[in-house]
N, C-alpha and C positions, 0 to 999 in steps of 0.2 A: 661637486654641486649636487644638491638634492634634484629629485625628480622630480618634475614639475613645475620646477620652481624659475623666474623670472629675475632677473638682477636688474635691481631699482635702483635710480640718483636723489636721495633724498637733503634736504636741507633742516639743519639741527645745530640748535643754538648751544655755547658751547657751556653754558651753567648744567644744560640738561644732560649734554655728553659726558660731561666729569659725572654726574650724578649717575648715570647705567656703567660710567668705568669702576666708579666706587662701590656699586652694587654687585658688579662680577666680581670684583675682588680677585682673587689670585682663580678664580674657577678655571677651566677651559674653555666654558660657552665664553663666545665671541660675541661680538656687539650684533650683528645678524642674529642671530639665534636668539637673544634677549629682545628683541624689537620686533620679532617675527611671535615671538609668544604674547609679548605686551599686547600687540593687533589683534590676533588675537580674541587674548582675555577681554579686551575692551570691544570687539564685535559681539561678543556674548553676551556681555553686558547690556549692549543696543538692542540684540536681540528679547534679551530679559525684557526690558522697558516696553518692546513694542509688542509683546503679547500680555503686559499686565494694560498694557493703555487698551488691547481691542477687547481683555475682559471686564475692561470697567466701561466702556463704551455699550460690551452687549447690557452689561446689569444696566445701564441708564436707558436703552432703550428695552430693558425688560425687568425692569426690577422684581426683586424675593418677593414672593405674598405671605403675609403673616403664617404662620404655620403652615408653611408651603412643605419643610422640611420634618415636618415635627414627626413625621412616621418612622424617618431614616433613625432621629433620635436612641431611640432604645437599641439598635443594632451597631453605634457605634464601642468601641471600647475607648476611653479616654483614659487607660489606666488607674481607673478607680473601682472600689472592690468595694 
């Protein structure tokens, strides 16, 4: 058993177990190991979501002012020559 780790009783419908057994295919990773990365991948993803929602939160209580930026401008490189 991994360190750290906790063994859980989960409930999974059996459309979606064939579908992580057909995913491992002949691998070695075990069905753990596949559901422990899916978690995961998918708390990262919620993570992603919740810091693009508090940067559009700050821009709506602080919006761009027109030419707010317009100095940084000429110091970027966009790949154009």
């Amino acid at each position: 058993m991994l360190c750290g780790v906790k063994p859980i009783q989960i409930t999974i419908d059996e459309r979606t177990l064939r579908e992580i057994d057909r995913r491992l295919g002949g691998s070695k990773r075990g069905r753990s190991a596949f559901i422990r990365e899916s978690v995961r991948a998918h708390l990262r993803r919620l993570r992603i979501l919740e810091l693009e929602d508090e940067e559009r939160r700050g821009y709506e209580r602080k919006p761009v002012r027109m030419g707010e930026f317009d100095a940084f401008r000429s110091k970027q490189d966009l790949g154009r020559e």
